[in-house]
FIMI-93138 format. One record per residue: residue number from 0; x, y, z of N, C-alpha, C in turn. Coordinates in steps of 0.1 Angstrom, whole numbers, plus 2048, in hexadecimal, padded with zeros to 3 digits. Layout:
N
- pos,nu,nv,nw,cau,cav,caw,cu,cv,cw
- NUM,X,Y,Z,X,Y,Z,X,Y,Z
...
end
This chain:
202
- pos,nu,nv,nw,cau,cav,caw,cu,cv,cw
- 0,A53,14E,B7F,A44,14D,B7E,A40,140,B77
- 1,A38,135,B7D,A33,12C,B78,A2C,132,B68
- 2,A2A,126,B63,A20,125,B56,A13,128,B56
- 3,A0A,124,B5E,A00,128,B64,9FC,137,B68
- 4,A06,138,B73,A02,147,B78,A08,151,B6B
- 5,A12,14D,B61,A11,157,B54,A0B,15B,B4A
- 6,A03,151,B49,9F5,14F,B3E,9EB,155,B44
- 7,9E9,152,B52,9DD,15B,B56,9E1,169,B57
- 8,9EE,16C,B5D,9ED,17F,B59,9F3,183,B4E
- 9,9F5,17B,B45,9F0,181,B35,9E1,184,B30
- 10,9DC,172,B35,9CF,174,B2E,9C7,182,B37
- 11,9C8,180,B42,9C0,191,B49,9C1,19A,B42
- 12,9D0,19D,B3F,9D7,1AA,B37,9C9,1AD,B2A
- 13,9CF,19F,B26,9CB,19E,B15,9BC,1A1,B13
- 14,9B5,19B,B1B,9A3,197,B1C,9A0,1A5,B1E
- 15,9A4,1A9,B2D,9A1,1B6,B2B,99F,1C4,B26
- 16,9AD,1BF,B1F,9AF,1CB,B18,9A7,1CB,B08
- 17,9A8,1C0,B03,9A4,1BF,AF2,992,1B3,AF0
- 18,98E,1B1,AFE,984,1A6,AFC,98B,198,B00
- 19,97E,18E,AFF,983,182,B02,982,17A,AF4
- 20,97A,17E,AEC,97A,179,AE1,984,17C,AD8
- 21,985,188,AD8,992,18B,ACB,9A2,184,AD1
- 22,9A2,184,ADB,9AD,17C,AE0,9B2,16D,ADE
- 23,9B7,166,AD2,9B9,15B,AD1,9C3,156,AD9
- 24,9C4,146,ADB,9CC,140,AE7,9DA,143,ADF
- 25,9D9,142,AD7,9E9,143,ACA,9EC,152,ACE
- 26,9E7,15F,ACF,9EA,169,AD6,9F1,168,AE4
- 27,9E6,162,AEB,9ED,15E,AFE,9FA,15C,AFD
- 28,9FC,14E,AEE,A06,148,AF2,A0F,14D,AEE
- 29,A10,158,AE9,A1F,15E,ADF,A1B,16C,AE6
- 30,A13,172,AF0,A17,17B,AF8,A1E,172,B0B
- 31,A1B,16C,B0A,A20,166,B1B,A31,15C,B10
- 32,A34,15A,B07,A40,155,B02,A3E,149,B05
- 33,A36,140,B06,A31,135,B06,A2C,12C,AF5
- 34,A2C,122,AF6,A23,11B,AEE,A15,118,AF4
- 35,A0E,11B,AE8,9FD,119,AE8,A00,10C,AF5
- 36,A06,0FA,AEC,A04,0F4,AF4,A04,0F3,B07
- 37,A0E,0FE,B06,A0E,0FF,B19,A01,103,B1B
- 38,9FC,10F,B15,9F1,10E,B1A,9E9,109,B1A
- 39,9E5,0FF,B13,9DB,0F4,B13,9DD,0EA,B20
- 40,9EB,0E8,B22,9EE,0DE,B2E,9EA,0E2,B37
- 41,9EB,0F1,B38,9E3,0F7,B48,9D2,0FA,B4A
- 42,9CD,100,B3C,9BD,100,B39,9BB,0F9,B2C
- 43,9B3,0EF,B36,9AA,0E9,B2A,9A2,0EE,B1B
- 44,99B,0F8,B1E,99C,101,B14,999,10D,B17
- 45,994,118,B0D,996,126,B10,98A,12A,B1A
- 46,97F,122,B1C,978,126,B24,97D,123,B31
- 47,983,11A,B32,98B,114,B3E,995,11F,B44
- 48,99C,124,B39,9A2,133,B3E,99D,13E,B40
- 49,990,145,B3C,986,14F,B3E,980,14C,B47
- 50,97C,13F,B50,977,13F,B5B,981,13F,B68
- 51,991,13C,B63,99A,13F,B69,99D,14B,B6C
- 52,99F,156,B5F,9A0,162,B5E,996,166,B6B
- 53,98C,166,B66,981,16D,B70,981,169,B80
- 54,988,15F,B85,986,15A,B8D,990,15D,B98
- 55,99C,162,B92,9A9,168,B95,9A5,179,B94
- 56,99D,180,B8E,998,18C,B8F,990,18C,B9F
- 57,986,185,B9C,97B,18D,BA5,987,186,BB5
- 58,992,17B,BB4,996,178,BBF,99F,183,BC4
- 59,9A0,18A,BBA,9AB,199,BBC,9A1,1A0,BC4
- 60,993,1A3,BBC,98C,1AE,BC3,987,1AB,BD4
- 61,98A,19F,BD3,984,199,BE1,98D,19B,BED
- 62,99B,19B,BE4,9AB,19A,BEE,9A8,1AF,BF2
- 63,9A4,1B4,BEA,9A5,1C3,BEA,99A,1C8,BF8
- 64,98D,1C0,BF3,987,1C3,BF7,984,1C0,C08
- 65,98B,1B5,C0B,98C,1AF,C1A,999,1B7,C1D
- 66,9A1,1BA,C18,9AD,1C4,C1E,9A7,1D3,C20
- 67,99D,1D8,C1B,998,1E3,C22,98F,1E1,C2F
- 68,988,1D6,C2D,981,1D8,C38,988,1D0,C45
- 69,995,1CB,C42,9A0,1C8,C4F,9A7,1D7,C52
- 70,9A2,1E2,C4A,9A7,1EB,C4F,9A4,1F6,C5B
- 71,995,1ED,C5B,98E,1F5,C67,98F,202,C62
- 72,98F,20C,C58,98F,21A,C5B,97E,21E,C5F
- 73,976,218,C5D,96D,21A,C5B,95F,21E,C4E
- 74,952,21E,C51,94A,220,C42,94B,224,C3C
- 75,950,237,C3E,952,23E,C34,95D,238,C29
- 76,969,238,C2E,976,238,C2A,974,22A,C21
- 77,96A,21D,C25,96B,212,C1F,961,217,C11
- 78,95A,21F,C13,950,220,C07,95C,229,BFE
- 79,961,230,C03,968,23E,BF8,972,231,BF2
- 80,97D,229,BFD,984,220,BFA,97F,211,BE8
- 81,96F,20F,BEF,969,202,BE8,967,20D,BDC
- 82,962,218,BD8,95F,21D,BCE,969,21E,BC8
- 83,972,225,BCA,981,229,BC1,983,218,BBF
- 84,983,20C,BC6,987,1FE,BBC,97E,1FD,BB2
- 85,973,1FD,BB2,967,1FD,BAC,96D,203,B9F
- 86,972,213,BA1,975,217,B94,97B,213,B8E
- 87,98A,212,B95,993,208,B8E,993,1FF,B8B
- 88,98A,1F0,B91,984,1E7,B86,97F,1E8,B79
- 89,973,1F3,B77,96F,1F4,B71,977,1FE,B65
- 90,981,202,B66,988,20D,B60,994,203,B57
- 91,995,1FA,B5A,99D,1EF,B5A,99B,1E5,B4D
- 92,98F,1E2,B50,986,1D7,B48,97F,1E0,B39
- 93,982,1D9,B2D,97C,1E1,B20,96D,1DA,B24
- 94,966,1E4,B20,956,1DF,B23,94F,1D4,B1A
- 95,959,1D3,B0C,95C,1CA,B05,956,1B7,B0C
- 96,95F,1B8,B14,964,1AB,B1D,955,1A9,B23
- 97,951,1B4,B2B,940,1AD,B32,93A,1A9,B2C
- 98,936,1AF,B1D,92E,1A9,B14,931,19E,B0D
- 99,93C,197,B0D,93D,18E,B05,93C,185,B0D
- 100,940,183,B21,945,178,B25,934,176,B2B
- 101,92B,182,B2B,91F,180,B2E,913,174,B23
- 102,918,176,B18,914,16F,B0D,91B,166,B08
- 103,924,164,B09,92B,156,B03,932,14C,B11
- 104,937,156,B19,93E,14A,B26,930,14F,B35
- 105,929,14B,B36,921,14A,B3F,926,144,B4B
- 106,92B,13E,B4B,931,134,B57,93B,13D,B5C
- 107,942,147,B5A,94B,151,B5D,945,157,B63
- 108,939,162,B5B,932,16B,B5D,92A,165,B6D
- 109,924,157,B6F,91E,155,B79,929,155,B82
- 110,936,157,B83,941,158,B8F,93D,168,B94
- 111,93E,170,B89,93B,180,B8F,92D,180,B93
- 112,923,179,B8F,91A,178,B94,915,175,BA3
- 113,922,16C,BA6,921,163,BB7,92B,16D,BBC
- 114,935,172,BB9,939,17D,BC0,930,188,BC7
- 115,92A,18C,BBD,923,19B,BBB,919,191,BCA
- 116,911,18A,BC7,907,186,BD1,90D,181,BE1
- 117,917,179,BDF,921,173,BEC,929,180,BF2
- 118,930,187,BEE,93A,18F,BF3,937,1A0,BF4
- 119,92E,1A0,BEA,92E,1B1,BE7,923,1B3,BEF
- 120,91A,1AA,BEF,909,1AD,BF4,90C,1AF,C01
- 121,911,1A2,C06,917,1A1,C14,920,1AD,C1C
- 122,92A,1B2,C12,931,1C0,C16,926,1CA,C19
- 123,920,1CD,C0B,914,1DA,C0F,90F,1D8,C1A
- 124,907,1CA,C21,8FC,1CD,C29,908,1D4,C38
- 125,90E,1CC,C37,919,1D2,C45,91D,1E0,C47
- 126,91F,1E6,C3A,922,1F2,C3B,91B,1FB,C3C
- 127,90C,1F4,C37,901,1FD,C39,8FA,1FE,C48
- 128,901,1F1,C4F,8FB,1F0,C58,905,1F7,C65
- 129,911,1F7,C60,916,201,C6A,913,20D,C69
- 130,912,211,C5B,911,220,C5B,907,226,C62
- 131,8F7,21A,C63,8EB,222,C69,8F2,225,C78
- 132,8FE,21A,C7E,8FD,21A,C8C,906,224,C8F
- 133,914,22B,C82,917,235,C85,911,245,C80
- 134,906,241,C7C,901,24D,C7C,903,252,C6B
- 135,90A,24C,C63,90D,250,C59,8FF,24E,C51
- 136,8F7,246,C52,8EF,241,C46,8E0,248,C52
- 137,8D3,244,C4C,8C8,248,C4C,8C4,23B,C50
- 138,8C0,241,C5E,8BB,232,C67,8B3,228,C62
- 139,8AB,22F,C5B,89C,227,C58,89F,21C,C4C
- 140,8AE,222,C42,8AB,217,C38,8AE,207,C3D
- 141,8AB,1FE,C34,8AA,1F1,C36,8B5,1EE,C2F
- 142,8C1,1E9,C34,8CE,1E4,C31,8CE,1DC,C24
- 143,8C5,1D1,C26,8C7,1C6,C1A,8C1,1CD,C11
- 144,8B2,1D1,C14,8AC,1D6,C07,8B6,1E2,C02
- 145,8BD,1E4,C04,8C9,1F7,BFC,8D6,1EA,BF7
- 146,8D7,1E1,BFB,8E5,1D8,BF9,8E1,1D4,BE9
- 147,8CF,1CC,BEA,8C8,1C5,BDC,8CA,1D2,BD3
- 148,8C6,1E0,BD8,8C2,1ED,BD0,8D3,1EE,BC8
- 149,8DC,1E9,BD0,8E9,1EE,BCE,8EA,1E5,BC2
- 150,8EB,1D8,BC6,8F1,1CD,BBD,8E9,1CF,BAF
- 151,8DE,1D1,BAE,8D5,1D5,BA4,8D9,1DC,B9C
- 152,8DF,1EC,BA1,8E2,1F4,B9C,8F3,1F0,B92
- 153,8F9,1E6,B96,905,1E5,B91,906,1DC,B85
- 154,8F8,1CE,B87,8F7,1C4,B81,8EC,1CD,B71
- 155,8E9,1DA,B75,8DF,1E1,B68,8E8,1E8,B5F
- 156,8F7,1E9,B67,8FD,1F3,B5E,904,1E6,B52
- 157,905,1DD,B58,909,1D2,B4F,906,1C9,B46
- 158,8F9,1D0,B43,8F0,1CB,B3A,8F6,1CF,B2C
- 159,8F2,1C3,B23,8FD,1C3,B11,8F7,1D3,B0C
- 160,8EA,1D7,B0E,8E0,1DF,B04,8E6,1EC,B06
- 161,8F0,1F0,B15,8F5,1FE,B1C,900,1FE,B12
- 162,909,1F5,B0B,915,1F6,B08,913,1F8,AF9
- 163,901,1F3,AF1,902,1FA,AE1,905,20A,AE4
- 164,903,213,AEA,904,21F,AEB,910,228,AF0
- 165,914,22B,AE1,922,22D,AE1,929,238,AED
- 166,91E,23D,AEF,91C,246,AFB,921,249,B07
- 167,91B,235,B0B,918,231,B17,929,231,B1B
- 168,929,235,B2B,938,233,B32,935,22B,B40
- 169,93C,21F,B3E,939,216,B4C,939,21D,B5B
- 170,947,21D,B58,950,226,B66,948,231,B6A
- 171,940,23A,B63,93C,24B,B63,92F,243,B67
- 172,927,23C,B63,91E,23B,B6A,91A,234,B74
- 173,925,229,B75,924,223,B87,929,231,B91
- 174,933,23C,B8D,932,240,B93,92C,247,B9D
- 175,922,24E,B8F,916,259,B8F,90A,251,B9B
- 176,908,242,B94,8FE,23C,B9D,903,23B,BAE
- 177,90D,237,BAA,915,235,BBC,911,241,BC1
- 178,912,246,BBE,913,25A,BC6,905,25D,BC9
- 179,8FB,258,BBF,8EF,25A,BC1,8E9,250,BCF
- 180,8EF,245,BCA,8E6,23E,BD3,8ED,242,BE5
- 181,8FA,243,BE5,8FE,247,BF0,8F5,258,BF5
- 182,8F6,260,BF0,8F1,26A,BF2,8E3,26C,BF5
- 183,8DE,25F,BF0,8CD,25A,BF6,8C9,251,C05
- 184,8D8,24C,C09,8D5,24A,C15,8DD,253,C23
- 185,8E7,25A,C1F,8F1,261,C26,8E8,26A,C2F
- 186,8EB,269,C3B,8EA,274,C47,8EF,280,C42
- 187,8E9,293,C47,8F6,299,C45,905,296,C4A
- 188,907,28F,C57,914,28E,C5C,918,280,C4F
- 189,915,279,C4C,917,270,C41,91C,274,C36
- 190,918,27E,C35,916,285,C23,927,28B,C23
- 191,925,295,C32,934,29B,C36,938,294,C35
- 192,939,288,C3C,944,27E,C43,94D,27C,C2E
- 193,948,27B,C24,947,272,C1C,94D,27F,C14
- 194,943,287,C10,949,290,C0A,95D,299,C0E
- 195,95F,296,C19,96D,29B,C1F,974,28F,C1B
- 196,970,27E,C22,97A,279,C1C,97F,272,C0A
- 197,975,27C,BFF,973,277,BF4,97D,283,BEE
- 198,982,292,BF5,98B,297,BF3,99C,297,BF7
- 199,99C,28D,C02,9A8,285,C05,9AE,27E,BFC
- 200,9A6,274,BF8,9A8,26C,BF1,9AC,26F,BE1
- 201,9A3,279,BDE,9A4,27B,BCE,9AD,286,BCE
end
């Protein structure tokens, strides 16, 4: 394994799991068995590696996410499919990490940001739009406008002020909302279709 590609799946490891801040490059470098200096020769500096970090994530979720929908199984199976990634992303990541890279690395944050709008928006409207044509979804709604409702809903749970409250559970409530908002456009044959293959799967 190059130098490069070892630093970056340490630093995922590391960021993830403990924050991006508490993670010093002297950590990286004496968990990947490296010297600091290697890593400098590959990133210029730590933000240079947190925009890398991130950049090599969301290209994961993108690799995941275009391999379901080359699966053809169809809407249902891609929403039960996109949701269970969803979790595991999010199940993955200490909630730690949004709030710091949202406030101190901006430039990162605006990569998830061009994802979420380029790739995810673009997925919803398709899926929504087959669903009306298979019958699964509720003819009348307007694709883009439920795709904005979608994106909205994922970009609010991400807000710093959800994470003072020691309470608050990321995962438990994207999932709650997902369920709701599906359940608000679902046909009965939809709701079936959805509800059978969500017991397959789990």
């Amino acid at each position: 394994m190059d130098a490069r590609k070892r630093i970056l799946e340490v630093a995922t490891e590391q960021f993830t799991r403990f924050g991006v801040r508490t993670v010093t490059m002297e950590d990286l470098a004496r968990q990947a068995g490296i010297s600091k200096k290697t890593i400098y020769q590959e990133f210029e500096d730590k933000k240079d590696l947190v925009n890398a970090v991130f950049t090599t994530i969301l290209e994961e979720d993108q690799r995941k996410l275009s391999l379901i929908l080359e699966q053809g199984d169809g809407v249902i199976e891609h929403l039960v499919k996109t949701s269970r990634m969803m979790r595991d992303r999010l199940t993955s990541i200490n909630p730690l990490v949004i709030m710091e890279v949202q406030k101190y690395f901006p430039e990162a944050w605006k990569l998830f940001e061009s994802f979420k709008e380029q790739t995810i928006k673009k997925d919803l409207i398709n899926v929504l739009d087959l669903g009306k044509q298979l019958g699964y979804f509720r003819s009348e709604i307007d694709s883009r406008v439920l795709a904005k409702v979608r994106l909205s809903q994922i970009t609010t749970a991400f807000e710093p002020r959800n994470f003072a409250d020691p309470d608050y559970n990321l995962v438990e409530e994207q999932m709650v909302i997902l369920d709701h908002f599906l359940h608000g456009i679902f046909t009965d044959k939809g709701r079936q279709a959805y509800l059978a293959q969500k017991d397959i799967f789990n």
